[in-house]
C-alpha positions as CSV (number, residue, x, y, z in Angstrom):
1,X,10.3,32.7,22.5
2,X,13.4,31.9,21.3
3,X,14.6,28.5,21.8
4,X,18.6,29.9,22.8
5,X,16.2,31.9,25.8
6,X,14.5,28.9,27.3
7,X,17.5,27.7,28.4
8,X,19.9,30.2,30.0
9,X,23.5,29.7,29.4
10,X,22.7,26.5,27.2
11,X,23.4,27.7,23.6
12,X,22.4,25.4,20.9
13,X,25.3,25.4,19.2
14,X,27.6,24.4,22.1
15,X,25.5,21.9,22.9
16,X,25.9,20.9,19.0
17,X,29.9,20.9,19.2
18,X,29.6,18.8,22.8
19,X,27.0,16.5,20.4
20,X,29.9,15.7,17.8
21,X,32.5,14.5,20.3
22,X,31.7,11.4,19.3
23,X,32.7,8.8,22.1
24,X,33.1,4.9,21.0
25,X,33.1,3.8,24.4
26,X,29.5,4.6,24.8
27,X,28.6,2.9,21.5
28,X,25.9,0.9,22.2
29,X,25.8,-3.0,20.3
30,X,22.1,-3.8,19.1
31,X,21.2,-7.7,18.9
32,X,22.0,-7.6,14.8
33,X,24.0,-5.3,12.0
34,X,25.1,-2.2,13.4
35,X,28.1,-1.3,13.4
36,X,28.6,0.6,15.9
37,X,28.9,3.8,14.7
38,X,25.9,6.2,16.0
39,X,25.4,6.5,20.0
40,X,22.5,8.2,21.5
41,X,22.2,12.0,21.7
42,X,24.0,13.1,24.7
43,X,22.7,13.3,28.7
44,X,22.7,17.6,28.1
45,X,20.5,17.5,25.2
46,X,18.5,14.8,26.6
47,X,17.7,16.6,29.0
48,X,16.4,19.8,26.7
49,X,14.5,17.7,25.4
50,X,12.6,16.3,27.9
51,X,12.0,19.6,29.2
52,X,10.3,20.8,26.5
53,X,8.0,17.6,26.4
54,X,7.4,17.7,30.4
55,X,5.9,21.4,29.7
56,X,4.0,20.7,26.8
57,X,6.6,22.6,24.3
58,X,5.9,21.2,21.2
59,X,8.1,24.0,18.9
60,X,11.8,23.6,21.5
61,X,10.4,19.9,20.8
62,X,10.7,19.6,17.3
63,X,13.5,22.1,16.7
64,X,16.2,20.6,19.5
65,X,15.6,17.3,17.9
66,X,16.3,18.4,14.6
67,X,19.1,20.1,15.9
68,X,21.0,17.4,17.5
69,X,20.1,14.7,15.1
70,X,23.1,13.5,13.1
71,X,24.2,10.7,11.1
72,X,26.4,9.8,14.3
73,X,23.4,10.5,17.0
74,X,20.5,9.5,17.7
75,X,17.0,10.3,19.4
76,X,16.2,7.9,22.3
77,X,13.3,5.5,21.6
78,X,10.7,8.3,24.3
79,X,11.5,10.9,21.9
80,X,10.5,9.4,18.8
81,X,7.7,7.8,20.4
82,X,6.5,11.3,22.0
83,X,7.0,12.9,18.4
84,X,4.6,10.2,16.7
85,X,2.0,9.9,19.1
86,X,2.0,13.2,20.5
87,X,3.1,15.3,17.9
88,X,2.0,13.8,14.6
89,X,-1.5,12.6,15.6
90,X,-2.6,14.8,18.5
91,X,-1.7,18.3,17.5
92,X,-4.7,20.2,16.6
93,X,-2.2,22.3,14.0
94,X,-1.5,21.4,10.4
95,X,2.1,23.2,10.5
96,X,3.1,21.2,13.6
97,X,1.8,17.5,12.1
98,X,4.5,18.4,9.3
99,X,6.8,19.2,11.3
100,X,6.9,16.1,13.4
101,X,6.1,14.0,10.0
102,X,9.0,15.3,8.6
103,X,11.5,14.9,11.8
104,X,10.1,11.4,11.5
105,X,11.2,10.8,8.3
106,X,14.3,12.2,9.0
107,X,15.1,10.0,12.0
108,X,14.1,7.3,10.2
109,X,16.5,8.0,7.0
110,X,19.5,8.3,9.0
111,X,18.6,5.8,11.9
112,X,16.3,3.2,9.7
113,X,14.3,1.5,12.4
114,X,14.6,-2.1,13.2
115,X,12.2,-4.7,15.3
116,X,13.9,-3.6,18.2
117,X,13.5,-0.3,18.1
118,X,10.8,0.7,16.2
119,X,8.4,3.0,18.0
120,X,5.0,2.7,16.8
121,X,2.4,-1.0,17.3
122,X,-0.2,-2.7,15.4
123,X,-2.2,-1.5,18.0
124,X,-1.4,2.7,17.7
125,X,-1.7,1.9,13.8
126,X,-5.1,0.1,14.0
127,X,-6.3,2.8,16.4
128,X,-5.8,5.8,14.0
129,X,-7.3,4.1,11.5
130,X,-10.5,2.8,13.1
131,X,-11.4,5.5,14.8
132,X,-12.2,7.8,12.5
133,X,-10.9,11.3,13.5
134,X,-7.5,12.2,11.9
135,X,-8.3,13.4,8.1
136,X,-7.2,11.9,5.3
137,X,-4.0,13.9,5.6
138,X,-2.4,12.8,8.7
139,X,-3.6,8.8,8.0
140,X,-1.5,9.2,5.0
141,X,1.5,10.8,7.0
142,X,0.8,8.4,9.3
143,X,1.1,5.0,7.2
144,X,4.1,6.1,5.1
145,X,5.9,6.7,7.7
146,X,4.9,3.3,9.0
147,X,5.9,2.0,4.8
148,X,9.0,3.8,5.2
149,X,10.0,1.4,8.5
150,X,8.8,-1.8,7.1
151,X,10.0,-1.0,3.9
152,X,13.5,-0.2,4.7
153,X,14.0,-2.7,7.5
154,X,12.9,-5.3,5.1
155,X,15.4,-5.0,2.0
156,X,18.1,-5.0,4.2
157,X,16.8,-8.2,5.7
158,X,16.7,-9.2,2.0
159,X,20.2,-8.8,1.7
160,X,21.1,-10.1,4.8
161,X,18.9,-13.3,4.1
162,X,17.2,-12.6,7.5
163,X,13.9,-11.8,6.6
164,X,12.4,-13.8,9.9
165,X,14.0,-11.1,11.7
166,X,12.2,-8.5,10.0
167,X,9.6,-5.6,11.0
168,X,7.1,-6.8,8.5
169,X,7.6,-10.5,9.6
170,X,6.7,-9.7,13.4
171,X,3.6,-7.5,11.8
172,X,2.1,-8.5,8.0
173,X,3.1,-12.2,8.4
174,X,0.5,-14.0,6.2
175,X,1.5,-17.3,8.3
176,X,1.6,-15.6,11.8
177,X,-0.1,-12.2,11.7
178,X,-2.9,-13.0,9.2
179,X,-5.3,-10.7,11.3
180,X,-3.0,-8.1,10.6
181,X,-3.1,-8.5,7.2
182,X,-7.4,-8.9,7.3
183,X,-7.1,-5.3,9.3
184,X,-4.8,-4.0,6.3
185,X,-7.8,-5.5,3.3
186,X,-10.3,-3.7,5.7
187,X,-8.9,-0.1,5.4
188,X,-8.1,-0.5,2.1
189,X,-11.6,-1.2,1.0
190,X,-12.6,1.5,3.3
191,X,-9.8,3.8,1.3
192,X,-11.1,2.8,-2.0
193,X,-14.6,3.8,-1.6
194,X,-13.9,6.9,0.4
195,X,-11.4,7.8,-2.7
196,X,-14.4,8.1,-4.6
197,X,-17.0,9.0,-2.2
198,X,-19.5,12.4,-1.5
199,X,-19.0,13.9,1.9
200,X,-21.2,13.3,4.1
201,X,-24.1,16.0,4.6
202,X,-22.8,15.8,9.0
203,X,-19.5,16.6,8.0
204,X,-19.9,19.3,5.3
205,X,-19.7,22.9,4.9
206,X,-20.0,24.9,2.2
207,X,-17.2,28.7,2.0
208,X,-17.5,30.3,-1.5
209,X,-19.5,27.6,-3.3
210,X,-16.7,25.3,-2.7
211,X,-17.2,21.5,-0.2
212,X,-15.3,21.2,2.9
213,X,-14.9,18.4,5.3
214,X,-14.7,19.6,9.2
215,X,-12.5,16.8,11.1
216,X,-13.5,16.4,14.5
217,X,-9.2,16.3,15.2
218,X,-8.2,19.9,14.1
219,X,-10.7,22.6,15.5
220,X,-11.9,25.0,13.1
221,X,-9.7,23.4,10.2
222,X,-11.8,22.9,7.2
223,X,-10.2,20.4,4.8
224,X,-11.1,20.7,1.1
225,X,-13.3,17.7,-0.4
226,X,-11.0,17.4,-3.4
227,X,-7.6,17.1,-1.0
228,X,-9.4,14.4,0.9
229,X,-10.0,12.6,-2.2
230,X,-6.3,13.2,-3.1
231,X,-5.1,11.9,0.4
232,X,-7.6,8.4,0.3
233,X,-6.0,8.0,-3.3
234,X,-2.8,8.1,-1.3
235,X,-3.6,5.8,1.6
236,X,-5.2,3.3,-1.5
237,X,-1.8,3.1,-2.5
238,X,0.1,3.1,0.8
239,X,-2.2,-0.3,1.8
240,X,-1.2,-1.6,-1.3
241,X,2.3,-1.5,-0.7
242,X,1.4,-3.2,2.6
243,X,-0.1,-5.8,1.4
244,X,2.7,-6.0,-1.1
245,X,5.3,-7.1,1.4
246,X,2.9,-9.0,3.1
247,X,3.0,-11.3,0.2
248,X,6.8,-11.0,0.4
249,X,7.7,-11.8,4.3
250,X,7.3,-15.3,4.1
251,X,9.1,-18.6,2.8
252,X,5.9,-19.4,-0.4
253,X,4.2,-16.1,-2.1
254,X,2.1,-18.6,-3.8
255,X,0.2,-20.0,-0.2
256,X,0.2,-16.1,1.0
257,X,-1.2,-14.8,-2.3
258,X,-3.7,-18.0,-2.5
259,X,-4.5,-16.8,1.4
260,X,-4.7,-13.2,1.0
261,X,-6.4,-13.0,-2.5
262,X,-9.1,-15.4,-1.2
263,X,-10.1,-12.9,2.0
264,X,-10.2,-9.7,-0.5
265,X,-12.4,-11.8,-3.0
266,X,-14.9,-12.6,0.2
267,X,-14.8,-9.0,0.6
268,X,-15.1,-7.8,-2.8
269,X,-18.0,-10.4,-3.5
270,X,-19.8,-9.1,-0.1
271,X,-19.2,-5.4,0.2
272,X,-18.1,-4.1,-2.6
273,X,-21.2,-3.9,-5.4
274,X,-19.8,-1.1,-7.3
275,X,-17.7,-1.6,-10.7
276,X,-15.7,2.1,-10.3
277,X,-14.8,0.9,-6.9
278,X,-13.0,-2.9,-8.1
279,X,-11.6,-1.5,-10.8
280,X,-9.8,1.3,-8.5
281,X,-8.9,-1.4,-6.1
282,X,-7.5,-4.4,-9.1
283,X,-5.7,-1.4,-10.8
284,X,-4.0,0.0,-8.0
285,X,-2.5,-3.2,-6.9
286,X,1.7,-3.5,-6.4
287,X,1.7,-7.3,-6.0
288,X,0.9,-8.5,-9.8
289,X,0.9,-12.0,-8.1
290,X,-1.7,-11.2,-6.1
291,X,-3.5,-9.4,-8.6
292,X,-2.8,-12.4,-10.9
293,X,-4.9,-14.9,-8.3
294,X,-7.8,-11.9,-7.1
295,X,-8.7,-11.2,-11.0
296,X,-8.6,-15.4,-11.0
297,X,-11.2,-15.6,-8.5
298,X,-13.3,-12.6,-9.2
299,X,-13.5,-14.3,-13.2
300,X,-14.1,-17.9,-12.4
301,X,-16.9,-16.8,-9.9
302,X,-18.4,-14.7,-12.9
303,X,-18.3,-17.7,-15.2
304,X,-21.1,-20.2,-15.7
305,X,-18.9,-22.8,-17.0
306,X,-16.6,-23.9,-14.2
307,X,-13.4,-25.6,-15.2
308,X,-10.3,-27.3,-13.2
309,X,-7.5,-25.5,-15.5
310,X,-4.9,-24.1,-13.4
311,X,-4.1,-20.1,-14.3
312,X,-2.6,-19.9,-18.0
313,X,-3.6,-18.6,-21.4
314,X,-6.0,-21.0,-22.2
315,X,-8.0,-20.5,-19.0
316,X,-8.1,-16.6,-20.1
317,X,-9.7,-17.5,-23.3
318,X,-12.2,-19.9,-21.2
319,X,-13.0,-16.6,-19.6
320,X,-12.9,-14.4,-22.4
321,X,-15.9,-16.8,-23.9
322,X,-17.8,-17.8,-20.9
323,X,-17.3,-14.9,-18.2
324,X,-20.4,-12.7,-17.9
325,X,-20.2,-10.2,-15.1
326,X,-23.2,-9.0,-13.2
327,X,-24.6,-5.1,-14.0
328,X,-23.6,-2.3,-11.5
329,X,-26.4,-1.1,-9.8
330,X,-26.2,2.5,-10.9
331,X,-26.7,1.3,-14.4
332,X,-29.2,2.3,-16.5
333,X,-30.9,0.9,-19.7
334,X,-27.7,2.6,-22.0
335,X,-25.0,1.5,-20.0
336,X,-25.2,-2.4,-20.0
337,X,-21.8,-2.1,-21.9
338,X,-20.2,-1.1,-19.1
339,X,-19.8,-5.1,-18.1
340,X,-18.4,-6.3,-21.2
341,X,-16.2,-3.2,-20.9
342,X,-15.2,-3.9,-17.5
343,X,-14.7,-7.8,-18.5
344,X,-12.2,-6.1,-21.2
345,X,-10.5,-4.9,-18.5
346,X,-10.0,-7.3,-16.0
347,X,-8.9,-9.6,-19.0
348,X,-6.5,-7.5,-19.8
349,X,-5.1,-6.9,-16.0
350,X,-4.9,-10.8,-16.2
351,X,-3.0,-11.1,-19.3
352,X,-0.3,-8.9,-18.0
353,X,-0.2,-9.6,-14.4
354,X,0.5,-13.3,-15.8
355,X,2.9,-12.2,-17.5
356,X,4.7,-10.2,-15.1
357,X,4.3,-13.6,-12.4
358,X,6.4,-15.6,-15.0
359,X,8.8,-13.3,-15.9
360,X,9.5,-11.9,-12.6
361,X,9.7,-16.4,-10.8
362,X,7.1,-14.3,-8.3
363,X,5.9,-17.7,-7.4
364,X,8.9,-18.6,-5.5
365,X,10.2,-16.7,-2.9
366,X,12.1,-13.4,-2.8
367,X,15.6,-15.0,-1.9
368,X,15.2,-17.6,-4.4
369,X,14.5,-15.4,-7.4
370,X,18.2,-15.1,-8.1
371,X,18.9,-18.8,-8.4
372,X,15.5,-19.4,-10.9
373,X,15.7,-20.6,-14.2
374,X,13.5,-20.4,-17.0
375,X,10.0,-19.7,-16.3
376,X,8.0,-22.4,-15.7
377,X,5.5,-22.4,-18.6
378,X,5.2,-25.9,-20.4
379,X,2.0,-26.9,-21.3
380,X,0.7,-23.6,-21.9
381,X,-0.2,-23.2,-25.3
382,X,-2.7,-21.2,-27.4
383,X,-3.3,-21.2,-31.0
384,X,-4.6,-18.6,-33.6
385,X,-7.9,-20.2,-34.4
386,X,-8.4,-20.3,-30.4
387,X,-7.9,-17.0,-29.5
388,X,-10.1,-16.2,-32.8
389,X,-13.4,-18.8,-30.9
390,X,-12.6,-17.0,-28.1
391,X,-13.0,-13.7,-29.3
392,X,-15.7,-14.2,-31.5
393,X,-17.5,-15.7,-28.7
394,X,-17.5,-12.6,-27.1
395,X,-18.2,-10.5,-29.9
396,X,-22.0,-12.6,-30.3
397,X,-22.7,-12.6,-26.2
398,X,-22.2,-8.9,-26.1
399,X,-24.0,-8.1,-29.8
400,X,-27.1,-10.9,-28.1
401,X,-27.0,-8.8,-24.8
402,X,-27.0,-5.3,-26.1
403,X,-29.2,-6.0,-29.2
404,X,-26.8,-4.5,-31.5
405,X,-23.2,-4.5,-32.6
406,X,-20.0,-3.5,-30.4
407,X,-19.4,0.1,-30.0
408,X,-16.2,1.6,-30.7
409,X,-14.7,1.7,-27.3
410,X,-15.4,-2.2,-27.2
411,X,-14.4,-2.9,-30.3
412,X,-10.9,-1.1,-29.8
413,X,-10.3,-3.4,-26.0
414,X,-11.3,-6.3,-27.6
415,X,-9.1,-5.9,-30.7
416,X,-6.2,-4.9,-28.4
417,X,-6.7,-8.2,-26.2
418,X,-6.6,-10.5,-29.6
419,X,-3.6,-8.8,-30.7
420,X,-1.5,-9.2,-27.5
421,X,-3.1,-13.1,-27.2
422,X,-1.7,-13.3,-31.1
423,X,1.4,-12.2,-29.9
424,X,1.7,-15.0,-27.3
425,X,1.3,-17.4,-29.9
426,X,3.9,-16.5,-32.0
427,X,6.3,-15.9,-29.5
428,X,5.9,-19.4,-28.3
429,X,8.7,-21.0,-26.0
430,X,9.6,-17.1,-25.4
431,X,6.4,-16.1,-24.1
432,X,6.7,-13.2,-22.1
């Protein structure tokens, strides 16, 4: 049915034209920046609205909303709730949960949402992502949409130096909302192994020689196994970028990042026994601060000879001469390199995340960047013949492990690793 016949004698586009007669008096003042120049969608279109949400119209829904959205008007806080929950994670149709994604996104890049008016919980969030019956898809719909609110509403809070004022303040808070933050380390790891995980045989179908999931959620919908990999890839990074601000929100990244990487090492250490699975998890991190103290932990708890050195280049060759990391259980009697190869790695994920946590001041906070000096990086000094111990070190554990020399791909990591720690020496004062 056409939506101009739903409504006798209330054509859309008159109803647009009333929409534009844009009246300052009714110009509402929020408790912060605006500026008072957008006002709720008029009472008339309100009122279409509503109707087609009272009977269950979810097409008039979506279009009249799209229709009378405007730079200068805006959806009431019911509508955009009705269009997330209702809409986005309760229609049983694909078409429709991009639809009312997309008008969310909309809404969201004309009217950025603010802790006042932001329409979704911690509670709807944790919901949809505990219980297990929206696909990969709509989760991922789901939490950008959410990243898209924090996100915005925080850099603006940047600017305005009001960052206690903020979305992800009230929600990610290391310091106030750390549960938050343990819920966010919990999907994630969930995310990570599900990115890389068979389907279950209960949930699997085979059409044409090719694997399905069936979700519960959409009736009859068979989702390909290789787009729900591609969606958990998606969420992996979504939850990264959560964590990310996390990090962020509050007055010292160094106590949240010592906080934060000290749960995911608990959880790594515990639950997660598979090599593919860390390295997906370390590698796919935004905060390089963070990454900086996990990759810290994760080595030193690897390495029989414990030290006190606080995190610089010397304490990366102590790990690149003592560090010996447990075998995968998958492996088998020819893949024992895999360790040394994965001890390559994380080495090198040290080296530059370091890097990147001096150059970038990420120790202090986000307002004070601006005002930081010069790195602070006395006292950490290498020298050739170290980094040559150190790597020669290696070279005879792994030759003593394997019962014969390095293979090429080893040879190549550990020769890059040497140059870049060369490089560091000669560059000295201007390290990094």
């Amino acid at each position: 049915m056409p939506l101009q016949d739903l409504f006798p004698g209330k054509g859309i586009g008159k109803v647009q034209e009333e929409e534009r007669e844009y009246d300052p008096d009714l110009s509402q003042s929020d408790d912060d920046e605006d500026d008072g120049t957008a006002q709720p969608i008029c009472h008339r279109s309100l009122r279409l609205v509503h109707t087609t949400m009272e009977e269950n119209y979810p097409e008039g829904t979506l279009q009249f909303v799209l229709d009378f959205l405007h730079p200068c008007f805006y959806p009431t806080g019911d509508i955009v709730s009705h269009v997330l929950r209702k809409l986005l994670l309760e229609s049983q149709s694909s078409i429709r949960v991009t639809e009312a994604y997309n008008l969310l996104m909309k809404i969201q890049q004309l009217h950025p949402a603010k802790q006042s008016t932001v329409q979704w919980d911690w509670e709807l969030l944790s919901s949809a992502m505990d219980e297990k019956k929206h696909p990969p898809a709509v989760l991922s719909m789901l939490l950008h949409y959410v990243l898209q609110t924090l996100e915005d509403d925080f850099h603006r809070r940047v600017t305005l130096q009001e960052l206690h004022r903020s979305i992800v303040k009230a929600t990610l808070s290391c310091d106030r909302k750390f549960a938050n933050v343990r819920d966010v380390v919990n999907w994630l790891t969930t995310a990570v192994m599900n990115s890389t995980a068979e389907p279950e045989e209960k949930s699997k179908q085979k059409l044409g020689g090719t694997e399905f999931h069936v979700w519960p959620a959409l009736q009859n919908v068979y989702v390909p196994f290789s787009s729900c990999l591609v969606f958990s890839c998606r969420i992996v990074f979504l939850l990264q970028k959560m964590l990310a601000l996390a990090i962020e929100v509050d007055r010292s990244p160094t106590c949240s990042s010592s906080k934060l990487s000290r749960e995911m090492f608990h959880t790594l250490v515990n639950t997660v026994p598979h090599r593919h699975h860390r390295l997906q998890l370390l590698k796919t991190m935004e905060s390089k601060l963070l990454q900086c103290k996990l990759l810290e932990l994760l080595l030193d708890h690897a390495c029989p000879q414990k030290t006190t050195m606080p995190m610089s280049l010397s304490l990366l060759l102590h790990f690149l001469q003592n560090t010996e990391l447990p075998l995968d259980p998958t492996d088998g009697n020819g893949d024992r390199w895999l360790r040394w190869n994965e001890l390559l790695e994380m080495l090198f994920m040290l080296f530059v995340s370091y890097g990147e946590v001096l150059a970038g001041h990420l120790r202090y906070s986000i307002t004070e960047r601006a005002r930081s000096g010069t790195a602070p990086i006395k006292n950490d000094r290498i020298t050739q013949a170290a980094v040559q111990e150190a790597a020669d070190a290696f070279c005879n554990r792994v030759a003593r492990d394997l019962g014969e020399p390095l293979n090429s791909q080893l040879e190549q990591r550990i020769h890059l690793l040497q140059s870049l720690l060369q490089g560091a020496v000669t560059k000295e004062d201007e390290f990094f």
